[in-house]
DSSP file (Angstrom, degrees, kcal/mol; ACC not computed):
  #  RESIDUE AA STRUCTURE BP1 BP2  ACC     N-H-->O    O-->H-N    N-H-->O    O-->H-N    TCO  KAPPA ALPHA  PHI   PSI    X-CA   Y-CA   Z-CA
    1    1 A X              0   0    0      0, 0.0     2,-0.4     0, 0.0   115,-0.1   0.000 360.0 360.0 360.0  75.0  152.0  -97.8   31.8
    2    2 A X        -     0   0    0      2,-0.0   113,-2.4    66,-0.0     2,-0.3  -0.922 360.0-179.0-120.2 126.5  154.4 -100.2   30.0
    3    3 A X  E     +A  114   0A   0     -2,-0.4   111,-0.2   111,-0.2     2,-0.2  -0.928   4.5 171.1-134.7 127.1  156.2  -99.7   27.1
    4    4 A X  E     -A  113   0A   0    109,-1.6   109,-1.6    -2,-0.3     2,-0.3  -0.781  13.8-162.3-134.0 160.8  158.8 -102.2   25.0
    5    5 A X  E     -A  112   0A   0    107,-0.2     2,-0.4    -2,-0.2   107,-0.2  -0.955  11.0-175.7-129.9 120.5  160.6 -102.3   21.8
    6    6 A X  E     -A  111   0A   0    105,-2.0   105,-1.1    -2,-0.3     2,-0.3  -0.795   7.0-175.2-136.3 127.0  161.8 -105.2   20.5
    7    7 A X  E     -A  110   0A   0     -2,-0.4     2,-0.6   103,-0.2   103,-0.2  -0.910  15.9-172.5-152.7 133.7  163.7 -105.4   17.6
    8    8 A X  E     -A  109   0A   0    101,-1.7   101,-2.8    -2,-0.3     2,-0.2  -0.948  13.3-166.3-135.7 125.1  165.4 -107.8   15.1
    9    9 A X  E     +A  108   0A   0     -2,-0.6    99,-0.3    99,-0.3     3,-0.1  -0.645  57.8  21.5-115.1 160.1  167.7 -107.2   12.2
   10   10 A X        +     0   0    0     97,-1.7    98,-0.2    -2,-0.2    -1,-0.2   0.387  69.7 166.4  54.8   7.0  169.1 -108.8    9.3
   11   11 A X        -     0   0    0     96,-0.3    96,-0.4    -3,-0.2    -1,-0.1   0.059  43.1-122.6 -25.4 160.0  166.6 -111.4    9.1
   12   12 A X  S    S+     0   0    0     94,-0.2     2,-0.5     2,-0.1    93,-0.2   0.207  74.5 104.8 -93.8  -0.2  166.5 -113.3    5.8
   13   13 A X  S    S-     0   0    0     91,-0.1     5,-0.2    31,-0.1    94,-0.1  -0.748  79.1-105.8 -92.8 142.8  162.9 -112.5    4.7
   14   14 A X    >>  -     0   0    0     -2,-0.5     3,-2.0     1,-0.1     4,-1.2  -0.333  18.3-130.0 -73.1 143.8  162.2 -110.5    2.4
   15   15 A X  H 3> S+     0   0    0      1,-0.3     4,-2.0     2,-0.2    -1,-0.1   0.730 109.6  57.0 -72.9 -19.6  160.7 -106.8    3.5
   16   16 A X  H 34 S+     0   0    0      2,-0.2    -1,-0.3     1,-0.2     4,-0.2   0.785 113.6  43.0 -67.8 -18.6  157.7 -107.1    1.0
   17   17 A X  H <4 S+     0   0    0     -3,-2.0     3,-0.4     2,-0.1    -2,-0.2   0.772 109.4  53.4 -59.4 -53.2  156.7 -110.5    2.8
   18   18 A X  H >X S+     0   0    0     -4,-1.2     4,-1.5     1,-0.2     3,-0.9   0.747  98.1  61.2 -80.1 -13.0  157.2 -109.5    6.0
   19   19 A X  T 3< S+     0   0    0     -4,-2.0     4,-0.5     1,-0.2    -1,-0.2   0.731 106.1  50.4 -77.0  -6.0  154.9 -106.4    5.8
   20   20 A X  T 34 S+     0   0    0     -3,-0.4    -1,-0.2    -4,-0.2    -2,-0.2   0.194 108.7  53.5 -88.4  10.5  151.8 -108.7    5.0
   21   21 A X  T <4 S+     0   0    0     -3,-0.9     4,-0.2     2,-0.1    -2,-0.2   0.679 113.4  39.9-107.5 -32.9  152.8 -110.6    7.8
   22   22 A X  S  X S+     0   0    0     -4,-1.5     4,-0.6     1,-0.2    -2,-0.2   0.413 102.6  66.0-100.8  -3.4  152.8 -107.3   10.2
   23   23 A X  T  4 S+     0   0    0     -4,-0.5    -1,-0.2     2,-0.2    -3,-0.1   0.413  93.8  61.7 -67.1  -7.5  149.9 -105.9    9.0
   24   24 A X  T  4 S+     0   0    0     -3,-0.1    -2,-0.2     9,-0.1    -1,-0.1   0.792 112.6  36.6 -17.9 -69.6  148.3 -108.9   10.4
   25   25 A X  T >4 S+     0   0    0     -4,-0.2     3,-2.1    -3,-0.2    52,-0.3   0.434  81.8 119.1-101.6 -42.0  149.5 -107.9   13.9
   26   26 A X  T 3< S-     0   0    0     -4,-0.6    52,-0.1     1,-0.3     3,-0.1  -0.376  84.8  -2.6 -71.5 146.9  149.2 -104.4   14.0
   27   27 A X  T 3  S+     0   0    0     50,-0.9     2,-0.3     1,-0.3    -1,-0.3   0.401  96.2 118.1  39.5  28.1  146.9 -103.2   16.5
   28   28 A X  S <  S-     0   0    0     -3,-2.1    49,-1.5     1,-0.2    -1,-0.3  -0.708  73.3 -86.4-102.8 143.0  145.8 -106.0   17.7
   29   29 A X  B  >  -B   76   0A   0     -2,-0.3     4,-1.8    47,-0.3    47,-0.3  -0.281  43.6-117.6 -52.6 142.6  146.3 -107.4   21.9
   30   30 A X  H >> S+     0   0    0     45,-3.1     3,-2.5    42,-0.2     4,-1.5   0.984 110.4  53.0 -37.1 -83.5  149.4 -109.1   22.4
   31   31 A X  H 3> S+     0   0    0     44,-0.4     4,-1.6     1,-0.4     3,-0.4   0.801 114.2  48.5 -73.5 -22.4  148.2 -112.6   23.3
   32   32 A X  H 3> S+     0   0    0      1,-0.2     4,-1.9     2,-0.2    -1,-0.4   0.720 104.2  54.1 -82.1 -14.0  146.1 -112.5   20.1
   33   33 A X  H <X S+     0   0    0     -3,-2.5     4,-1.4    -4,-1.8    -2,-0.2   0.684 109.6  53.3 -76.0 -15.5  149.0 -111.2   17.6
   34   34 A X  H  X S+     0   0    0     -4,-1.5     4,-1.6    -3,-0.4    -2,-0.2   0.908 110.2  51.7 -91.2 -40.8  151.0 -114.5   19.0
   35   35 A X  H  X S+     0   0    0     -4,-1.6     4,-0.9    -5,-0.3    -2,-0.2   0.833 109.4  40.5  -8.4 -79.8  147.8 -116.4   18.0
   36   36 A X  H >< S+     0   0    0     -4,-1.9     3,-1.7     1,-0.3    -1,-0.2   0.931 118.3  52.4 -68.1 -41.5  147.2 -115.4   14.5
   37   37 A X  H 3< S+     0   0    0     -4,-1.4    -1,-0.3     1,-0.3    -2,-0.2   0.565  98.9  62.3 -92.7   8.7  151.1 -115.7   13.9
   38   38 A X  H 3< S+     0   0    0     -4,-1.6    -1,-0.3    -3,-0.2    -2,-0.2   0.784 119.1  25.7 -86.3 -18.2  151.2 -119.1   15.4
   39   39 A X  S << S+     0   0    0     -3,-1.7     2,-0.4    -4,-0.9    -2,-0.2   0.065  84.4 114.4-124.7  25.1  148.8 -120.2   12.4
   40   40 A X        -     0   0    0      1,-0.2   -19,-0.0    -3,-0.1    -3,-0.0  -0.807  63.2-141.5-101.7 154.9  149.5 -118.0    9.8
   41   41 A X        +     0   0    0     -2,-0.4    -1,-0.2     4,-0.1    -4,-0.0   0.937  65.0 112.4 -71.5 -51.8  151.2 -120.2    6.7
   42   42 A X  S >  S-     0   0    0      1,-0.1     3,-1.0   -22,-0.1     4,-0.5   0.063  70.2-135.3 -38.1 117.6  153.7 -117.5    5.8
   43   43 A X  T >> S+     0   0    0      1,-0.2     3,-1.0     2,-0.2     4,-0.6   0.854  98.9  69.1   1.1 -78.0  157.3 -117.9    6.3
   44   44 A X  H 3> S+     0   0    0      1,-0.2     4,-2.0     2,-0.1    -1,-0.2   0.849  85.5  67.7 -23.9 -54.1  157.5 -114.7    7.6
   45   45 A X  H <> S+     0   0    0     -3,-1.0     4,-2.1     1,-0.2     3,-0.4   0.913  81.3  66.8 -54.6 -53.5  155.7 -115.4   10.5
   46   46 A X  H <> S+     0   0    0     -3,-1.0     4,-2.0    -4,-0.5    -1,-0.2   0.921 111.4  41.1 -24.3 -68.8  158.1 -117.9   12.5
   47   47 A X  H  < S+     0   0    0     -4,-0.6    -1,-0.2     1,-0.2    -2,-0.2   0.916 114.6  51.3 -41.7 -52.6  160.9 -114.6   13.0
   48   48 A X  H  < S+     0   0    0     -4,-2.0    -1,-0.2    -3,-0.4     4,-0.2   0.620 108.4  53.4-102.0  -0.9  158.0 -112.1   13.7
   49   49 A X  H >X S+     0   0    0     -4,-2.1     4,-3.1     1,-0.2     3,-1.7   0.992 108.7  50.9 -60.0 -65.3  156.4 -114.7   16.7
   50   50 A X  H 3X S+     0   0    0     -4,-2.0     4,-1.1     1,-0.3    -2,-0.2   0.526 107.7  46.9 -49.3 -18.6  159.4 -114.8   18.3
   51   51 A X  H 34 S+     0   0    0      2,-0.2    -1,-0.3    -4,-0.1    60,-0.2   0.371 107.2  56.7-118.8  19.6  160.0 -111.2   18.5
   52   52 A X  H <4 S+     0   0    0     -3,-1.7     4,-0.5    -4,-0.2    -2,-0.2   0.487 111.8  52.2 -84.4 -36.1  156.1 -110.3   19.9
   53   53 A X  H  X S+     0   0    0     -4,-3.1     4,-1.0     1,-0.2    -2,-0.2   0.988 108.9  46.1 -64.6 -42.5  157.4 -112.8   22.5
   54   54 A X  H  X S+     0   0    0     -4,-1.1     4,-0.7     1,-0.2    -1,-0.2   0.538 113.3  46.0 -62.5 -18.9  160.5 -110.9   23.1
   55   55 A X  H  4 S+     0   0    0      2,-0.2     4,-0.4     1,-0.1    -1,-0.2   0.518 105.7  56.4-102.2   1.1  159.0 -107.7   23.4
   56   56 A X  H  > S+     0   0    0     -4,-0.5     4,-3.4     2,-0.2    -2,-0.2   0.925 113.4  46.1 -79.6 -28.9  156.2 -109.2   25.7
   57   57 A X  H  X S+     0   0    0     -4,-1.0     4,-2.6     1,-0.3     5,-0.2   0.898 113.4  50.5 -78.5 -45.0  159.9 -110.5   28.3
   58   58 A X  H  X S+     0   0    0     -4,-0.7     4,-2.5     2,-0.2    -1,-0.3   0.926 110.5  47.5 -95.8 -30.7  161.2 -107.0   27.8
   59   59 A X  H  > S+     0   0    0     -4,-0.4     4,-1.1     1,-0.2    -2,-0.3   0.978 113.6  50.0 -31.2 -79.8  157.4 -105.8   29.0
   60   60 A X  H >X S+     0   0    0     -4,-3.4     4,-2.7     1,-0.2     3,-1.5   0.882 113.1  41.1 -45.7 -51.4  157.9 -108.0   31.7
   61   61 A X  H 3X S+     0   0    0     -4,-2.6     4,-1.5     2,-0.2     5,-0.2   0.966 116.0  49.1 -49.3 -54.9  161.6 -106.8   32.9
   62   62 A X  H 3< S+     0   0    0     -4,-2.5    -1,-0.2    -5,-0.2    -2,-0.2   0.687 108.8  52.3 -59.4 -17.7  160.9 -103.1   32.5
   63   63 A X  H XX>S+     0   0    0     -3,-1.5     5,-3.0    -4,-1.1     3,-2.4   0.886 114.5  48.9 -95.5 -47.7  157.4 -103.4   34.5
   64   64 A X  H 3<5S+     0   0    0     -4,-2.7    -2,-0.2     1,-0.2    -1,-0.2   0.673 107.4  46.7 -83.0   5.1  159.5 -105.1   37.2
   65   65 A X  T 3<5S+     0   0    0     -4,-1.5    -1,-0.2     1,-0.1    -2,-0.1   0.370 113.6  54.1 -86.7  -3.6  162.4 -102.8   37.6
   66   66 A X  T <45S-     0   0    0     -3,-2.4    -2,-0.2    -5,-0.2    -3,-0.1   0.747 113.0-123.1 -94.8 -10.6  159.9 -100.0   37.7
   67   67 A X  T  <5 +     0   0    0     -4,-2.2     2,-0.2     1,-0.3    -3,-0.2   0.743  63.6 141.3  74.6  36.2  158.3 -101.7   40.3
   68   68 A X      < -     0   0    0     -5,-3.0     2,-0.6    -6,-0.0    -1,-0.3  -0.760  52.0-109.5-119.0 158.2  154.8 -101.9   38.2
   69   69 A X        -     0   0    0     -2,-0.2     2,-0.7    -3,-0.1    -5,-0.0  -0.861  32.5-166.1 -98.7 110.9  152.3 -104.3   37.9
   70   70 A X        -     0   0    0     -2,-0.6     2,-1.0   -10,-0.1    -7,-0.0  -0.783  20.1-178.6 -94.2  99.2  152.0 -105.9   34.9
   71   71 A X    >   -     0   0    0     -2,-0.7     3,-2.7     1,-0.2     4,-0.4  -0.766  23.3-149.6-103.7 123.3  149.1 -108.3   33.2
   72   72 A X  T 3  S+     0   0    0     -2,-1.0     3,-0.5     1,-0.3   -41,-0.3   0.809  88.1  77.1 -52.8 -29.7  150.3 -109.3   29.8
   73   73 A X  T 3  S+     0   0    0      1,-0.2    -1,-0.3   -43,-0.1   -43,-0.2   0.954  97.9  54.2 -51.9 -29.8  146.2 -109.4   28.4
   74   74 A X  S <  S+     0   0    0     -3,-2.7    42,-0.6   -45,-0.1    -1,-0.2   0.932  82.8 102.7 -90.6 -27.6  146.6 -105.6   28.4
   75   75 A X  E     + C   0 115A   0     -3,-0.5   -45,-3.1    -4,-0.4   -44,-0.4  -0.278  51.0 178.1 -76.6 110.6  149.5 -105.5   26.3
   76   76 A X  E     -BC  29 114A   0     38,-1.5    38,-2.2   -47,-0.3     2,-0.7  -0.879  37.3 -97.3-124.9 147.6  148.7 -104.5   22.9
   77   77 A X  E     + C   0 113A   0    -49,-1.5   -50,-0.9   -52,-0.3    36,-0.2  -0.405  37.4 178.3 -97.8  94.9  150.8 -103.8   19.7
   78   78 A X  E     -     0   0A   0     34,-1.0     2,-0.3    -2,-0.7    -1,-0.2   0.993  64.9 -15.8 -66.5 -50.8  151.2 -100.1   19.5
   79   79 A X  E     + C   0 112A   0     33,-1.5    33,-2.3   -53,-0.1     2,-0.3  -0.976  58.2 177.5-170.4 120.0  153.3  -99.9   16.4
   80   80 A X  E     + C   0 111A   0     -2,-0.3    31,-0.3    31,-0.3     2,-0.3  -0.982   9.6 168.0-133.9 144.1  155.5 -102.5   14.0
   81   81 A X  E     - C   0 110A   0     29,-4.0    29,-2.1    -2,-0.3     2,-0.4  -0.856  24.4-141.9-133.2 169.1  157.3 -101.8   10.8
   82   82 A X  E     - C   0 109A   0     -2,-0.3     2,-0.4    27,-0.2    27,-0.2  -0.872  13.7-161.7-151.9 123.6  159.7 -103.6    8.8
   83   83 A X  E     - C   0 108A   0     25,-1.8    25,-1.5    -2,-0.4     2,-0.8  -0.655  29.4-115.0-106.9 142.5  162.5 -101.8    7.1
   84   84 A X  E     - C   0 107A   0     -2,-0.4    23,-0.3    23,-0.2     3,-0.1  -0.619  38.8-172.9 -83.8 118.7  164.3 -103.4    4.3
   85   85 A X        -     0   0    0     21,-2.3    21,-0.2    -2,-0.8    23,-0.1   0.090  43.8 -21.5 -84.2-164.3  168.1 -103.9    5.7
   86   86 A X        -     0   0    0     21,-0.2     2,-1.1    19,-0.1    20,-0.2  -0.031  54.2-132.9 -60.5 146.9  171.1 -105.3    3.2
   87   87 A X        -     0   0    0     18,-0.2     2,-1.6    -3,-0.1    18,-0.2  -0.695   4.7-144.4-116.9 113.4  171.0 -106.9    0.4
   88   88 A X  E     -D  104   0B   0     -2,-1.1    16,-0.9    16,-0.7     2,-0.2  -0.321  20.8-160.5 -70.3  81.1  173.1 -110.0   -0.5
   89   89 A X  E     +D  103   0B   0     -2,-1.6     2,-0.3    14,-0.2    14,-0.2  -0.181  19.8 160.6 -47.7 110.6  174.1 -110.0   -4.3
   90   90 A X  E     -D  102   0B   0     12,-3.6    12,-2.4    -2,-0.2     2,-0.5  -0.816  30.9-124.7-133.3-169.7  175.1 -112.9   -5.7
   91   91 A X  E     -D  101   0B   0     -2,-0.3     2,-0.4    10,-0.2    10,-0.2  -0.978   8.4-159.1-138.6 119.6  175.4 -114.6   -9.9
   92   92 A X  E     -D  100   0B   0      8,-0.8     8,-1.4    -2,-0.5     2,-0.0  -0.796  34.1-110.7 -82.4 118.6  173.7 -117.6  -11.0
   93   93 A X  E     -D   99   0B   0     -2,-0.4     2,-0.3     6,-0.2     6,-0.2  -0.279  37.1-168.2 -57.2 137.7  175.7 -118.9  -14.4
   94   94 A X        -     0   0    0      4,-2.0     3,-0.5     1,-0.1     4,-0.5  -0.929  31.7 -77.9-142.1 158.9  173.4 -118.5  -17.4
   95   95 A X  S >  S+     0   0    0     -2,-0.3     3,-0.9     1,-0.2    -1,-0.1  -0.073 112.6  28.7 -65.4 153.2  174.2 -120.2  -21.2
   96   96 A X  T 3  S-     0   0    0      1,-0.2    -1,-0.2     2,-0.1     0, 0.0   0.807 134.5 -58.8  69.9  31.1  176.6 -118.7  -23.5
   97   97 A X  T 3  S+     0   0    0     -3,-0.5    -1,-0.2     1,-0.2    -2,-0.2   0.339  95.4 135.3  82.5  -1.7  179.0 -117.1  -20.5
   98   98 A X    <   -     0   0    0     -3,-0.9    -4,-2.0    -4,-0.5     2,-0.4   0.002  43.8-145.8 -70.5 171.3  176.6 -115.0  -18.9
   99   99 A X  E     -D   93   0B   0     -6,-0.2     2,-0.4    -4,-0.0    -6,-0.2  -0.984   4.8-156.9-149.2 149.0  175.6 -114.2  -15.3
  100  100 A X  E     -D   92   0B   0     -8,-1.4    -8,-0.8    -2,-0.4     2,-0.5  -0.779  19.5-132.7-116.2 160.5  172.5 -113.4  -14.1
  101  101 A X  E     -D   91   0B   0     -2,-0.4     2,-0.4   -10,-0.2   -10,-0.2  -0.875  18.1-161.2-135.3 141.1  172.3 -111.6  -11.0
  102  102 A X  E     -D   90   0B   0    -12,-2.4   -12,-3.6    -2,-0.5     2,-0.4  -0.988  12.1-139.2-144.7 157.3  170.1 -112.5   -8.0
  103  103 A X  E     -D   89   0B   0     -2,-0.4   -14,-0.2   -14,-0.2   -15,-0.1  -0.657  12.1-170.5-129.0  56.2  169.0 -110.6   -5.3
  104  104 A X  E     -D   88   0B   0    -16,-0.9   -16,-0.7    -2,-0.4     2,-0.2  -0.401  29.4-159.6 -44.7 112.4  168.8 -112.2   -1.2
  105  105 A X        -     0   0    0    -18,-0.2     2,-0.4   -93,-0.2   -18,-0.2  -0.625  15.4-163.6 -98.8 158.4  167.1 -109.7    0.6
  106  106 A X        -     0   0    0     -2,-0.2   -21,-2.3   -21,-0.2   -94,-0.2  -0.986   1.5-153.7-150.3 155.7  166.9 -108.8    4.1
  107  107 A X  E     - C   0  84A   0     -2,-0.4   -97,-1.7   -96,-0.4   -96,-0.3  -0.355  18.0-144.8-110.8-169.2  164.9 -106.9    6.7
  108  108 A X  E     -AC   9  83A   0    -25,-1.5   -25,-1.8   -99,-0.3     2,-0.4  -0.859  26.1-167.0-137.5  96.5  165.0 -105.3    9.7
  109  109 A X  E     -AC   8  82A   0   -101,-2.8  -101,-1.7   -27,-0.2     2,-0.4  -0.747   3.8-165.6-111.6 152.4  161.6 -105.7   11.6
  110  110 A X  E     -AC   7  81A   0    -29,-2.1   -29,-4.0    -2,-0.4     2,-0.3  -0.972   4.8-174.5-149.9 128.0  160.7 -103.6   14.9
  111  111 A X  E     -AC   6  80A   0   -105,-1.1  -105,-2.0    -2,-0.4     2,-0.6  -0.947   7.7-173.7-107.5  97.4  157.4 -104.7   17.3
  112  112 A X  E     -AC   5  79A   0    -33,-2.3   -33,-1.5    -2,-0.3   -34,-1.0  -0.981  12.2-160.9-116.9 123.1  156.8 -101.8   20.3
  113  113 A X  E     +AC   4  77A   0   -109,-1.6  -109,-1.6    -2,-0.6     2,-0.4  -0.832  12.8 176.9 -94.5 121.3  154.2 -103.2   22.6
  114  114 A X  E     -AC   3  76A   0    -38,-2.2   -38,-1.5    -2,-0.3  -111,-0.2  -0.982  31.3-118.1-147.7 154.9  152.1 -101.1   25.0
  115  115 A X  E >>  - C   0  75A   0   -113,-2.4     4,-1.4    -2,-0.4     3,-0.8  -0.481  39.6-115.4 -91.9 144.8  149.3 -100.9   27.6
  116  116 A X  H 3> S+     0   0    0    -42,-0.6     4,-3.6     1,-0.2     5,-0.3   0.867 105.2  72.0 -62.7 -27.6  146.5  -98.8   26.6
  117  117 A X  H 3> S+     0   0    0      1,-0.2     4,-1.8     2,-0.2     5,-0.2   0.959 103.6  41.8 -12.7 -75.0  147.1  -96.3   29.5
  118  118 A X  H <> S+     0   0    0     -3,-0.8     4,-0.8     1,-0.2    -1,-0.2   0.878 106.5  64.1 -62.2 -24.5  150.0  -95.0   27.9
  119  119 A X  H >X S+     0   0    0     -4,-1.4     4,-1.8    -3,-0.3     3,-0.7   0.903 108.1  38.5 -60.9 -50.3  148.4  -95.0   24.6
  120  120 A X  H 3X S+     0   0    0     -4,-3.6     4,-1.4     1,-0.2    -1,-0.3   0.737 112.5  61.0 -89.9  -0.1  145.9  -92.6   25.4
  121  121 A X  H 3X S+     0   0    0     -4,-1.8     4,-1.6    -5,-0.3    -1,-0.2   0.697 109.0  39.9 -54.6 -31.9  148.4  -90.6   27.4
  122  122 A X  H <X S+     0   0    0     -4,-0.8     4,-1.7    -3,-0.7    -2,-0.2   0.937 106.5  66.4 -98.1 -47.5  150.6  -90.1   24.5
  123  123 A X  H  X S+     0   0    0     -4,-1.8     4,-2.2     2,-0.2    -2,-0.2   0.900 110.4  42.1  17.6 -77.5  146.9  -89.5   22.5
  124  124 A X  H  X S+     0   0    0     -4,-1.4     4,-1.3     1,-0.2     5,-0.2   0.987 108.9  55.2 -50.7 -66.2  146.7  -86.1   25.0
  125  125 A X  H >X S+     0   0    0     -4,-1.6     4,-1.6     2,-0.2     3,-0.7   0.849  98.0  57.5 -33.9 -52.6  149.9  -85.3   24.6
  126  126 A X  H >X S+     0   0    0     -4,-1.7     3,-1.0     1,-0.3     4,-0.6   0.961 119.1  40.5 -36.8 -71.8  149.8  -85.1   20.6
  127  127 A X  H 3< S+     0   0    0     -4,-2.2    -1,-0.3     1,-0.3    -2,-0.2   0.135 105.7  54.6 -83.9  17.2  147.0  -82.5   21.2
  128  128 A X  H << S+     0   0    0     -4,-1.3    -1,-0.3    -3,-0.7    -2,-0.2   0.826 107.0  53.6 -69.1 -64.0  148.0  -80.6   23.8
  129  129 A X  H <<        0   0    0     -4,-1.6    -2,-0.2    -3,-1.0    -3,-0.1   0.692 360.0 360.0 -78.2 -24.3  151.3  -79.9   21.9
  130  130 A X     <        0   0    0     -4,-0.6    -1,-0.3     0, 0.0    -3,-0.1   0.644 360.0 360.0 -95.6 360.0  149.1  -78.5   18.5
């Protein structure tokens, strides 16, 4: 009954890129979301490996300050999104004195990890509460 967040901001890919990259991922076990993003081609993917690892270490930390037993196979990808962050403006020089304007984007991407226990705990809950 493990739950982590992991979360990384200001990335330099852009948020229409990285949501074909986390739709990939979503609801899929952990040790298989690092899989596919270890061999998917997309850019994207490099950032969003690294933070499925980081929320599997924060797994790990949280299960041992609770004093809980944790096997990382159960640990499955409750929920990721990727929110579009700042955007870096900049002007490219164009003929006849002009500026063209170009547009660096950046995201915010967030990976929450959980074991299915809690999942269907929180499942009860919903409908208890309606």
């Amino acid at each position: 009954m493990v739950e982590s967040i992991a979360r990384v901001r200001h990335i330099r890919v852009t948020p229409q890129k990285a949501r074909r990259v986390v739709a990939l991922i979503k609801g899929k076990q952990a040790e298989e979301a690092l899989a596919i993003l270890k061999f998917a081609q997309q850019s994207a993917s490099d950032p969003i490996y690294k933070l499925v690892e980081s929320a599997i270490a924060n797994a790990r930390v949280k299960a041992d300050a609770a004093g809980e037993y944790l096997d990382e196979r159960d640990l499955f990808v409750k929920n990721a999104f990727v929110d579009e962050g700042t955007t870096l403006k900049r002007f490219q020089p164009r003929a006849q004195g002009r500026a063209f304007q170009i547009k660096k984007r950046t995201s915010h991407i967030t990976v929450q990890l959980a074991t299915p226990e809690l999942a269907e705990a929180g499942a009860k809950n919903k409908k208890a509460s309606k």
